[in-house]
N, C-alpha and C positions, 0 to 999 in steps of 0.2 A: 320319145318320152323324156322329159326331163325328169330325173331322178335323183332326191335328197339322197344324202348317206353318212352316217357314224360311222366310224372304226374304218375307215377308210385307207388309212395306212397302215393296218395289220396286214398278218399274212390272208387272209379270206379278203378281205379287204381290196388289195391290191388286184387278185385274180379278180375279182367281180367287177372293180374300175374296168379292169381292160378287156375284159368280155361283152361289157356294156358299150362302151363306144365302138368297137367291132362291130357293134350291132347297130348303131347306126343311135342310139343313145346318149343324151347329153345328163353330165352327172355335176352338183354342185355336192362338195365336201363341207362337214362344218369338223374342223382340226384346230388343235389347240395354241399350233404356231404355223401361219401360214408360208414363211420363211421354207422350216423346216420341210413342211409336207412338200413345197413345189417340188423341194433336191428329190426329194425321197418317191413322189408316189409314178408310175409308170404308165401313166396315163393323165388328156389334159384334163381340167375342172375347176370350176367354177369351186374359191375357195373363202371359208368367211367364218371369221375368227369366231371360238364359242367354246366357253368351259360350261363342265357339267355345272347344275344346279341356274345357271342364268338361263335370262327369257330368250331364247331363239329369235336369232335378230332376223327386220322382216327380209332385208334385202336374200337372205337365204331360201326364202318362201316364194320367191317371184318365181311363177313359171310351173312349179311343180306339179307333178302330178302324182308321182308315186313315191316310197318311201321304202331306203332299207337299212334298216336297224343294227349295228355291230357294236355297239358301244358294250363295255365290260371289260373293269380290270382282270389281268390272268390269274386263274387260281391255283396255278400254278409257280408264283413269283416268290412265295417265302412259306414260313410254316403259317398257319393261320391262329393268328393270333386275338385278340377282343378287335383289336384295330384294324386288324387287315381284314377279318371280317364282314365289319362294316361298311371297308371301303368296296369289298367286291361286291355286295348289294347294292349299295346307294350307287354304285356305277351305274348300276343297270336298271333299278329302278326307276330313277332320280331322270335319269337320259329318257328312258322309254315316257316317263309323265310327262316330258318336257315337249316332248317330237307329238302324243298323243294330245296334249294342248293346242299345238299349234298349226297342228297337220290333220285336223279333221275332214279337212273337205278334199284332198285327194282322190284318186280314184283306187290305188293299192296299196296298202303299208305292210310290209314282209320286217317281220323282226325276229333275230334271232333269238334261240335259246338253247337249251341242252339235253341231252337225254339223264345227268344227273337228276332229271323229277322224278324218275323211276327208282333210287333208292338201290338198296344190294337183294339182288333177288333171286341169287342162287340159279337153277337151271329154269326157271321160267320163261316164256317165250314172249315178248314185249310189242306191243304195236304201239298206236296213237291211243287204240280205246283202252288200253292197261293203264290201273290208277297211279298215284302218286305215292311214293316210299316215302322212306325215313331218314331222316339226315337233315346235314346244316344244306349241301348243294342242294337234294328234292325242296326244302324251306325256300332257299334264292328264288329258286327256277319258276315255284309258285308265286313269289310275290310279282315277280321278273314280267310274268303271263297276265295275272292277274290285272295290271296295267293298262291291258291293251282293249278290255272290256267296255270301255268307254267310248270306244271307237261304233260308228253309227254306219257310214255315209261308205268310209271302206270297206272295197274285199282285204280281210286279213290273211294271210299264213304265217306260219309260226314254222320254224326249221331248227329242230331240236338235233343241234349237232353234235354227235359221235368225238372221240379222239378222231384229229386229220392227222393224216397223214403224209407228208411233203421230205422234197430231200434239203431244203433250207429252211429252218424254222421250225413251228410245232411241238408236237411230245416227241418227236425222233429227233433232235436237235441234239438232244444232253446225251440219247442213249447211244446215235450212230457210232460217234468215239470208244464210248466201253467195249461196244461188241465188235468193232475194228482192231482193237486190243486185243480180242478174246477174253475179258475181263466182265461181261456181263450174261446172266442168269434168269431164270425163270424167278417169278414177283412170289414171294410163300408158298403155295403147295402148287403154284400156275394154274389151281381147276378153274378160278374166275373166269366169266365169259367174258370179253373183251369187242365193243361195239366201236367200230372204227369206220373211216371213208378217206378215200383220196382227197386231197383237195382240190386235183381239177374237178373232180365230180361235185364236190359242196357248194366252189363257184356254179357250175350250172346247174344246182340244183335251186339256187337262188334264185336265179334269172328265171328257169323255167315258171317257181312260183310268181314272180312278178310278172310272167306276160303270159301265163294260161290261165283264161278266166273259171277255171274247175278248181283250181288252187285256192282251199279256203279251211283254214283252222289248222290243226295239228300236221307237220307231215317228218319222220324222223330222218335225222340228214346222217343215217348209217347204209354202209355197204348189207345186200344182202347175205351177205355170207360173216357172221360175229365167228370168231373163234378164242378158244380158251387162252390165257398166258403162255403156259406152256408150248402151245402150239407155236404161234406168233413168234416167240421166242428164239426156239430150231426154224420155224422160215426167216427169220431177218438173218441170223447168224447162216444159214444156205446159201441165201442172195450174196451176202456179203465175202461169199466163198470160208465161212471163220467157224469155230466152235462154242459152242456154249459153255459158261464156266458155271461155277457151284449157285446154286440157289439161293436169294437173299431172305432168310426169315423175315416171316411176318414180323416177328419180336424187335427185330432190327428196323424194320421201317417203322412201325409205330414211334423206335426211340428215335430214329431221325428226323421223321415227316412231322411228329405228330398226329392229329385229328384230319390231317394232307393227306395221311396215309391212304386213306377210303376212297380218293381217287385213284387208288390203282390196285385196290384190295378189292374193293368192291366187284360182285358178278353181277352182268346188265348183256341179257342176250336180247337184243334190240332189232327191230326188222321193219325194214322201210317199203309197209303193208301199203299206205296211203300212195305213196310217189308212184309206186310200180302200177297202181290199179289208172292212177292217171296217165300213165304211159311215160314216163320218164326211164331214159334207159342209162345203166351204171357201165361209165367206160373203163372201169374197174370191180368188177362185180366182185372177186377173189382174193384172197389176200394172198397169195402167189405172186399173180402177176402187178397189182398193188407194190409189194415189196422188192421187187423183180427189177421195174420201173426205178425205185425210188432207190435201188442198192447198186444198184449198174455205174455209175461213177465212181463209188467208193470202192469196187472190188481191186482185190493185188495192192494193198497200202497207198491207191488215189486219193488226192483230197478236188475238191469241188470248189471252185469260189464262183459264185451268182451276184448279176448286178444288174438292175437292168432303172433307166432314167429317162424322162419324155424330155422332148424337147420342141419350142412353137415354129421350126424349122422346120424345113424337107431335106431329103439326104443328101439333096444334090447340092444345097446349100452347106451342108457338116463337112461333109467326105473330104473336101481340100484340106480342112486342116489337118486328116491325117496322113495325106501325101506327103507331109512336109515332117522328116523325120525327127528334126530338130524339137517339134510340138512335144516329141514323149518325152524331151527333159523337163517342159513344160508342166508336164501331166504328174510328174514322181517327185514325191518329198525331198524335201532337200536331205533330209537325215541319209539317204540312199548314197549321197553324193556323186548321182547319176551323168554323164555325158556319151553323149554318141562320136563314136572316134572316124568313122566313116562306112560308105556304101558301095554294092558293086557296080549298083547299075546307075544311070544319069537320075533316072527315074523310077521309082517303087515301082513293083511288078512281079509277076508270081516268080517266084526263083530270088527275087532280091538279098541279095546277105548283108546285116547291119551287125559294126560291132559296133560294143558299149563299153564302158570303165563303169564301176558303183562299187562301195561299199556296203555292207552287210555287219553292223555289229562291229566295228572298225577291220576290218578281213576286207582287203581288195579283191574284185573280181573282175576275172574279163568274161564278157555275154556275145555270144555271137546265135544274132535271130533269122531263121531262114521265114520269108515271106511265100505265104501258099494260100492257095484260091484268092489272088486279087480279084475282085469285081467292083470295079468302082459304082459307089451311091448303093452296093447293098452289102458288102461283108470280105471281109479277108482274114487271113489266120495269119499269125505269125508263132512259130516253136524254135527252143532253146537249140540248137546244133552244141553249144558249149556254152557251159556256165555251173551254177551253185544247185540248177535242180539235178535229179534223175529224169525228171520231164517238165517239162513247161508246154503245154496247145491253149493257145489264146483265141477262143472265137470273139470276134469283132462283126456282130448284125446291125444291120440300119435300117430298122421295119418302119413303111410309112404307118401311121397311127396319129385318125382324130386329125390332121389338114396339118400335122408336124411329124418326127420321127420319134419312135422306139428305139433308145440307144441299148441293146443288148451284148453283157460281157458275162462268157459263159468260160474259164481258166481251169483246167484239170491239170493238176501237178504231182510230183513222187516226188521222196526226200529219198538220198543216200542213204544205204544200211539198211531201208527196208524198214522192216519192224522198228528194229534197234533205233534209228533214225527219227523215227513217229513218237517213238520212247522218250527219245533223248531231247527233241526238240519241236515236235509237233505242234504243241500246243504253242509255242513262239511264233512259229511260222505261221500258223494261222492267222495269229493276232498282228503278226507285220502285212500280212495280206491283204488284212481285212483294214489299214490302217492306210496303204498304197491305194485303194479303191475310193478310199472315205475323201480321201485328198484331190481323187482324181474326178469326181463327183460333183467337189466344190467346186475345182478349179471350171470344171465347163457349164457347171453352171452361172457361175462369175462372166463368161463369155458369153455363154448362147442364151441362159436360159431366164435371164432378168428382163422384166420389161423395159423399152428403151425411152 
C-alpha cells in the first residue's frame, strides 16, 4: 500500500516509517524541508515539500491509498500561552482539513489524536465510549476529531495516544536526567492516574489500525495497565537503580508550567477496551517491564546516544568505507582535532587496535579503540581500551531496509567520578555527543545519501 503521512519525522513518526516498509509498504512524507527530513528520517520515501495551511500538492496524492495523520505542534514545548495555543490547534486542525480535502477517496485514513478528550477525571475508568472532559487539551482533541467527520468513502480510526514512552525522546526525555541524579519526585500528591504506552506499541498500534479492516472510529493508544504518579515514579527511579527525591507541589508547577500544568496534574485512567477486543496484543502490557526496557541503558551513571540514517545503498556497497580507518577523521568535527596515529593489524578485524590524538575542550588526549565483532556488510563494535571515557561500546549495524541500508549507531558511555562527573559535566558531554553525530550524519549524507 502506498501510504501518505504527517509528522513523519517525529518520534512516532519515525517508528511507523520503518515498520511500514518492513512490511513490504511504500510511504510518501509531506515534510516541511525535504533536505532536512532525507538526513533525518530512517526510512526511504517519497518526499514532497508542504507547509501547513497550503493545498496538498497533487504529485503527493499519486498512488495513495491510505493515510496517516501525525501532524501537531508539541504541547509540551513552552508554557501555553494565547499564541502557542493557537498554534497547537491550527496544527492539527488546519493539517487534518487539509489531508480530509484532498484524501477523500482513499481506502484508510488513521489520524492521530489524544487521550487529553477525556479531561481530569479523577479515579474513573476511561474507554472509547467515555465522554469528553474539560479543558483547553479535551477543546483541541474535539476540534482535532471533529475534522475528520467529513470523511465518506474511508475506513477511519482515530488513535488517541497516551504519554509514550521511549528511551530517546518523549516525556522521559527531560525527566530520565533528574532521576538519574536522584533529583526527581512524585508530580503533587502523585494520586493522578497516569495513562501511558511504549512507543514500539503506538507504532504498531498504527499499522494494526491501517491494515485490519475492524479498525474503525475510536481506539485508545494506552497501555492496559494506567498507574498513578506516585507509582510510575518509584518504578522509573527502581529501573534506574536511583531514589526518588521530595515531591514537586502542585503550587510550584502551576507557578512554572502554567495552565501546562494540567498535563501532568490531571488524572486520566484510560484503557485500551477497543484495540484489545480487536485483538491487538501489547508487547508491553506493564509499566515494569515498559520502564525496565527503557531504563536498562541508563543504569550505574550510563548515558545512551541513538542514531540511526537510511541510505539508497546496500551494505555491501557502505561497509568499505568503514574498513578504511583513515574515514573516522573524516567522519569527526574538526573542533575534536581528531587523527589516527596507527593500527595493529594490515587490515581491520575483530581484535584490531587503533590509536588516535583529539582534543576535548583544548585537553589532548590519547584514544586507543579495540575493534570486536567485525562482520563485514552487517556490524562491528569498537570500545575505548584507553581514553577521556570510563566507557565508550559503539555499535555500528548495517540493516538492509526498503532495496538500501539502515545505518544504526547505538554509543553507551560513563564519565569519570561517576555521579560527580555527570554533575560536573554531563550535561556538556551530551551536547558534544550529540554535536559529533550531527556532523557525522551530514558528512555521509554529503557521500552516500544525495541523489547523483
Amino acid at each position: 500500500m502506498r501510504v501518505l503521512m504527517t509528522g513523519a519525522t517525529g518520534l512516532i513518526g519515525k517508528e511507523i516509517g520503518k515498520r511500514l516498509i518492513e512490511k513490504g509498504h511504500t510511504v510518501t512524507a509531506l515534510v516541511r524541508n525535504t533536505d532536512e527530513a532525507r538526513k533525518n528520517l530512517p526510512f526511504p520515501a517519497r518526499l514532497v515539500a508542504w507547509k501547513a495551511g497550503d493545498e496538498i500538492p497533487r504529485e503527493a496524492l499519486k498512488e495513495v491509498e491510505g493515510v496517516i495523520n501525525l501532524a501537531g505542534e508539541s504541547i509540551a514545548g513552552g508554557r501555553w500561552t494565547p499564541e502557542r495555543k493557537k498554534r497547537i490547534l491550527n496544527s492539527r486542525v488546519e493539517t487534518t482539513r487539509a489531508l480530509v480535502e484532498a484524501c477523500g477517496g482513499v481506502k484508510v485514513f488513521v489520524s492521530g489524536s489524544a487521550t487529553g478528550l477525556y479531561g481530569d477525571r479523577g479515579d474513573e475508568i476511561l474507554d472509547e465510549t467515555s465522554t469528553k472532559g474539560e479543558g483547553f487539551l479535551a477543546d483541541v482533541v474535539e476540534k482535532w476529531e471533529a475534522e475528520l467527520q467529513p470523511l465518506v468513502k474511508p475506513r477511519v480510526a482515530i488513535i488517541r495516544t497516551s504519554v509514550v514512552f521511549a528511551k530517546h525522546g518523549g516525556a522521559l526525555e527531560k525527566l530520565l536526567p533528574l532521576f538519574e541524579r536522584g533529583v526527581a519526585g512524585k508530580l503533587g500528591d502523585g494520586q493522578q492516574w497516569m495513562s501511558w504506552i511504549h512507543l514500539d506499541d503506538i507504532a504498531r498500534l498504527f499499522i494494526f489500525a491501517l491494515e485490519n479492516e475492524n479498525a474503525k472510529g475510536p481506539l485508545n493508544g494506552s497501555a492496559p495497565e494506567p498507574v498513578r504518579n506516585e507509582r510510575f515514579t518509584k518504578e522509573l527511579a527502581r529501573a534506574l537503580g536511583k531514589s526518588t527525591f521530595l515531591p514537586v507541589p502542585e503550587v510550584a508547577l502551576k507557578l512554572a508550567l502554567g495552565e501546562m500544568s494540567t498535563s501532568v496534574l490531571d488524572s486520566q485512567r484510560v484503557l485500551p477496551k477497543k484495540a484489545e477486543e480487536l485483538g491487538f496484543k501489547f508487547d508491553y502490557p506493564e509499566v515494569v517491564s515498559a520502564l525496565t526496557e527503557i531504563a536498562r541503558p541508563y543504569r550505574d551513571n550510563h548515558h545512551e546516544m541513538f542514531s540511526e540514517q537510511w541510505l539508497p545503498l546496500k551494505p555491501e556497497e557502505l561497509f568499505p568505507f568503514y574498513c578504511d580507518e583513515k574515514n573516522l577523521e573524516r567522519l569527526t568535527p574538526p573542533f575534536l582535532k581528531f587523527n589516527v596515529v596507527g593500527k595493529s593489524t594490515d587490515e581491520i578485524q575483530t581484535g584490531t587496535l587503533i590509536d588516535y590524538k583529539l582534543s576535548l575542550h583544548g585537553l589532548p588526549f590519547g584514544w586507543r579503540t579495540e575493534i570486536r565483532d567485525w562482520e563485514p556488510n552487517k556490524r562491528f563494535v569498537d570500545t575505548q581500551l584507553k581514553g577521556p571515557y570510563s566507557r565508550w561500546y559503539h555499535e555500528h549495524d548495517f540493516i538492509p531496509l526498503g532495496g538500501g541500508t539502515l545505518i544504526r549507531d547505538r554509543v553507551s558511555y560513563k564519565l569519570p567520578l561517576g555521579a560527580l562527573g555527570d554533575t560536573l559535566a554531563g550535561w556538556k558531554v551530551t551536547g558534544d555527543v550529540k554535536k559529533i553525530f550531527d556532523y557525522r550524519r551530514e558528512v555521509i549524507d554529503q557521500k552516500f545519501g544525495r541523489p547523483s
